[in-house]
C-alpha positions as CSV (number, residue, x, y, z in Angstrom):
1,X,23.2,16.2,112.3
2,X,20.0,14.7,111.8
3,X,16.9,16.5,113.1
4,X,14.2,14.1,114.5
5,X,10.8,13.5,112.0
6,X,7.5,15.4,113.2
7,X,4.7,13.0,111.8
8,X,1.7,15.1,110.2
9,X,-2.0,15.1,112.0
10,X,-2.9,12.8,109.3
11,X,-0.4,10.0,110.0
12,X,-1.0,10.6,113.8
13,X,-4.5,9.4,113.4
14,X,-3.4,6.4,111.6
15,X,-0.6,5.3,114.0
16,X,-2.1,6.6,117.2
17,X,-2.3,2.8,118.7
18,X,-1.9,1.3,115.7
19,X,-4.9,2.2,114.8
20,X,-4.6,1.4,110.8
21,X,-3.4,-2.2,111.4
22,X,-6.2,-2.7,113.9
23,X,-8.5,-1.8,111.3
24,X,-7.0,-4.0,108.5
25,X,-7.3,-6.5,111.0
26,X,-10.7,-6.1,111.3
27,X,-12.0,-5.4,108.3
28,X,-9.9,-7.2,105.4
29,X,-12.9,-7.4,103.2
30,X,-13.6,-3.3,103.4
31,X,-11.0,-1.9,101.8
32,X,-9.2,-2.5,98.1
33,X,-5.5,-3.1,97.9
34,X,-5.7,0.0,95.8
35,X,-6.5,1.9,98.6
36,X,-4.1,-0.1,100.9
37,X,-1.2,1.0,99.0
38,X,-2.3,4.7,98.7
39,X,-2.8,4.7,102.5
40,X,0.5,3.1,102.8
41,X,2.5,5.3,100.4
42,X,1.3,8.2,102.4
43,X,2.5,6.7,105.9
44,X,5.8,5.8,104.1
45,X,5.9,9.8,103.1
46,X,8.8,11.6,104.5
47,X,10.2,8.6,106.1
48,X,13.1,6.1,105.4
49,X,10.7,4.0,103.7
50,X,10.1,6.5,101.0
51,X,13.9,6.3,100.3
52,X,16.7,9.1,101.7
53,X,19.3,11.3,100.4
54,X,22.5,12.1,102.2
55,X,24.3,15.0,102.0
56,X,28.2,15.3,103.7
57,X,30.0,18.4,104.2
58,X,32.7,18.6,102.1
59,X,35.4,20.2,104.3
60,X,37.9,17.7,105.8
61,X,37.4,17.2,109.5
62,X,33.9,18.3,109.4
63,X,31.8,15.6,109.6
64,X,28.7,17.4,109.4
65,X,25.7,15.5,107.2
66,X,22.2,16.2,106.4
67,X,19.2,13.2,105.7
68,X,16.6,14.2,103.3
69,X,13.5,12.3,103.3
70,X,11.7,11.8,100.1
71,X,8.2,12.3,99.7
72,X,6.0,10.2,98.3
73,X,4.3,12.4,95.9
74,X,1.1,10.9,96.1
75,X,-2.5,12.5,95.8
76,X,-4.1,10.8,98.7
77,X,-1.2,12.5,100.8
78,X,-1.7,15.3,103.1
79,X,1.5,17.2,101.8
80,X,2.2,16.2,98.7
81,X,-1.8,16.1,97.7
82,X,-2.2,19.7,98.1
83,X,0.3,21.0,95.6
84,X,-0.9,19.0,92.5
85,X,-4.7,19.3,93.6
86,X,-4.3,23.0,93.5
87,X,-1.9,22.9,89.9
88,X,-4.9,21.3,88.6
89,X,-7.8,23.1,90.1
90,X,-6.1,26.5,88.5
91,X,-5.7,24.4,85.2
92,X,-9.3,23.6,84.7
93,X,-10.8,26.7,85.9
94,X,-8.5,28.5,83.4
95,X,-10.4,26.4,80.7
96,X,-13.9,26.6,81.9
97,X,-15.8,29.4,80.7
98,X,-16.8,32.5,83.0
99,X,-20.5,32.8,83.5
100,X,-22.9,31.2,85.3
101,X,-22.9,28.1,86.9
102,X,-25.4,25.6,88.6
103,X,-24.1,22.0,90.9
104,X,-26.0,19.3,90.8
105,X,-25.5,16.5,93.2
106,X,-27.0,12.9,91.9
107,X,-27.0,10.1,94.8
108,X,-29.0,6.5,94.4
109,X,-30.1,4.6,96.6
110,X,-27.6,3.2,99.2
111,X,-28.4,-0.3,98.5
112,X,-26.9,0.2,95.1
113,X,-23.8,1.2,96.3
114,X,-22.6,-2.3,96.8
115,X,-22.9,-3.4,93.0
116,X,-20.2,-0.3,92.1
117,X,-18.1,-1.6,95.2
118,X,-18.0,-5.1,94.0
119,X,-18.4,-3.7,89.9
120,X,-15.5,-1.1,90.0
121,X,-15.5,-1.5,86.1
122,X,-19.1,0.3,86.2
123,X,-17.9,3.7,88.0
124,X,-16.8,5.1,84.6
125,X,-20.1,4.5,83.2
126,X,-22.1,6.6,86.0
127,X,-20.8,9.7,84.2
128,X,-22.8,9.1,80.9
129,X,-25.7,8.4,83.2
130,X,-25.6,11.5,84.8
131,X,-24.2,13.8,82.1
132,X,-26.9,12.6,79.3
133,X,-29.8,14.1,80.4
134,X,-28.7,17.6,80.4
135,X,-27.2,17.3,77.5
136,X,-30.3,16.1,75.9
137,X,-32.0,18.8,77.2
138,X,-29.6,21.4,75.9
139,X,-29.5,19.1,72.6
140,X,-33.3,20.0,72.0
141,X,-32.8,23.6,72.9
142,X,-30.0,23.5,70.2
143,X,-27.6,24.7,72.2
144,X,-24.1,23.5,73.4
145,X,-23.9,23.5,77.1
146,X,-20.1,23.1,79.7
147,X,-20.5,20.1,82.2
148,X,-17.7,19.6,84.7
149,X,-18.6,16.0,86.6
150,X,-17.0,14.2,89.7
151,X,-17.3,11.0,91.0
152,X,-17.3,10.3,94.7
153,X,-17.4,7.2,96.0
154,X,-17.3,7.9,99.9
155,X,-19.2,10.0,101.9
156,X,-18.7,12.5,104.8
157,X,-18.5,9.7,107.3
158,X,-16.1,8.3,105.1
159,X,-18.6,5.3,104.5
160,X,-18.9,4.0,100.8
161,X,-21.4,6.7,99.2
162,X,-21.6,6.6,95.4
163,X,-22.7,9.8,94.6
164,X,-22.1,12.8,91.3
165,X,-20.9,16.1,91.3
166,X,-21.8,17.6,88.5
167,X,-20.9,22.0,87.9
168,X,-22.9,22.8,84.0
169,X,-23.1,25.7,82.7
170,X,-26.4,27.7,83.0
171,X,-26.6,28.6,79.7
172,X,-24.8,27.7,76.3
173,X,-24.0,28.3,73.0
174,X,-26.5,27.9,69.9
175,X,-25.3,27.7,66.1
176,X,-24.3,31.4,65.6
177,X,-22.6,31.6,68.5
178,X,-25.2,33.6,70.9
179,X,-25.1,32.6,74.6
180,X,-28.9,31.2,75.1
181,X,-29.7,30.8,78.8
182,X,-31.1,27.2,80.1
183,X,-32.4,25.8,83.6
184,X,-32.9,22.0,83.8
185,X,-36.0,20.6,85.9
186,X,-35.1,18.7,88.7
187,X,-38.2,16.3,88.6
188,X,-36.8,15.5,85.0
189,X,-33.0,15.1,85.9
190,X,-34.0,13.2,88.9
191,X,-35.9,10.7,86.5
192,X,-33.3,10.5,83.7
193,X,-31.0,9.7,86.4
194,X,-32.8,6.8,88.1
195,X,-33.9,5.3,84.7
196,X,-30.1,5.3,83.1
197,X,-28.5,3.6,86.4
198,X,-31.3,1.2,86.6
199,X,-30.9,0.2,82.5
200,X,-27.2,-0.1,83.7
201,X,-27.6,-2.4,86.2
202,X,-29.9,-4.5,83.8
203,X,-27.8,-4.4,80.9
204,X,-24.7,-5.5,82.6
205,X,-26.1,-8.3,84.9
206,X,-24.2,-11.0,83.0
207,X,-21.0,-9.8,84.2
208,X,-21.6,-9.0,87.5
209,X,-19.9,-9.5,90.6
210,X,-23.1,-10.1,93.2
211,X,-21.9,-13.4,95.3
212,X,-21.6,-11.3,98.6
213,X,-23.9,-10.7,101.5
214,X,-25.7,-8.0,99.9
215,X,-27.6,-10.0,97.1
216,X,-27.7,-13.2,98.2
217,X,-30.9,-13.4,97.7
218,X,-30.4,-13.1,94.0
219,X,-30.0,-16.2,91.7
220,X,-30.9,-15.3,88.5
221,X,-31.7,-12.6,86.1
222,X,-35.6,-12.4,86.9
223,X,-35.0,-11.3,90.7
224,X,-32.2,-9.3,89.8
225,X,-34.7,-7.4,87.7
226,X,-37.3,-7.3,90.3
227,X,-34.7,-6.4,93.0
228,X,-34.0,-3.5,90.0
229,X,-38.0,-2.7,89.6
230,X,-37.9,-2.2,93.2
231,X,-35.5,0.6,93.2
232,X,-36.9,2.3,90.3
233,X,-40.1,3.1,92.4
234,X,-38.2,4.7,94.8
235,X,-37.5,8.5,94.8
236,X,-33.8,9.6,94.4
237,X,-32.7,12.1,96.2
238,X,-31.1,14.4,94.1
239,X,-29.6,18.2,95.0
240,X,-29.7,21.2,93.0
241,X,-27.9,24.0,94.4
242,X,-28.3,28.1,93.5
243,X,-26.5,29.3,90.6
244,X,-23.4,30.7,91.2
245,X,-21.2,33.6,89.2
246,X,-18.6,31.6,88.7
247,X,-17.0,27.7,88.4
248,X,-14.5,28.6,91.3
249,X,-17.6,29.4,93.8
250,X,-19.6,26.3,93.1
């Protein structure tokens, strides 16, 4: 006997009405077919989609059976998410050292975000932009400092937001060992920051992506460069949150 499939909250809100092919109705050009197929492994989740196994009683005259659903063990799930998000979380923090700990959020401005939409090859690079300067900074107090750095690319309204989340260590190790405390300026990280993304976007202008609505103002390398200039005068908003006792807490 087969018991009837209870959808989870999370594939309500994506079927209530049809509500996620009305939106790829409306907006083909606002989501990747990465994320399509992410979204669509996790509808598929649990379901005859995902595949089935069938189990039969094996006393004769019994006729009794049983229909598994398989799960679609994917990250972006609701279900299957949670387990491997927290296997993970307790592998890192049993790495990390214990001791103090500061976040740091680094944003840009949002009409940058586009470029990384259209530039997906240039997320992996924000890292070095945002790890760098405080590692210089503990390079020149000759120590050797813990960073622990996340990139998010959407925000709480679930709008593209390229953004870091960055967990260092408030303190680090100099050459014989000793634990030497450090605190990093925000005026200087905020600076750092803004100058590494903006020598990104300059160095890499030659392979850009940028024919979409957002620059199409831009034709060549001079207003790129003044579109860049622009930017650069601007000030970043950058977060630096209250040290905490420990990496779990931040």
């Amino acid at each position: 006997m087969q018991t009837s499939y209870n959808p989870r909250p999370l594939k309500q809100v994506f079927n209530q009405d049809n509500a996620w092919e009305h939106y790829l109705e409306a907006y083909p050009d606002e989501i990747s077919d990465n994320q399509i197929e992410v979204v669509e492994k996790m509808l598929a989740c649990n379901t005859p989609a995902a595949g089935t196994f069938h189990y039969e009683c094996e006393k004769e005259h019994c006729g009794h059976t049983k229909v598994i659903y398989c799960s679609c063990k994917g990250r972006a799930c609701s279900a299957c998410g949670v387990k491997q998000t927290e296997q993970w979380i307790a592998k890192q923090l049993a790495i990390l050292p214990h001791c103090e700990y500061q976040h740091i959020t680094l944003t840009m401005p949002d009409t940058l975000w586009p470029v990384f939409k259209h530039n997906p090859d240039l997320l992996n690079k924000l890292f070095v932009c945002g790890n760098s300067p405080l590692l210089k900074w503990a390079k020149k107090r000759g120590i050797v400092i813990g960073i622990f750095c996340v990139l998010h690319t959407f925000g709480r309204q679930l709008n593209w937001n390229v953004h870091l989340h960055i967990s260092v260590t408030r303190g680090g190790l100099d050459k014989n060992n000793k634990w030497v405390p450090i605190y990093f300026k925000k005026n200087l990280v905020e600076k750092f920051w803004r100058q590494n993304v903006i020598r990104l976007l300059r160095k890499h202008y030659s392979k850009l992506s940028l024919d979409n609505a957002d620059y199409a103002h831009i034709k060549d390398y001079r207003q790129w460069s003044r579109f860049l200039d622009s930017q650069y005068r601007r000030k970043w908003r950058i977060n630096m949150g209250k040290k905490t006792h420990d990496v779990g807490h931040t």
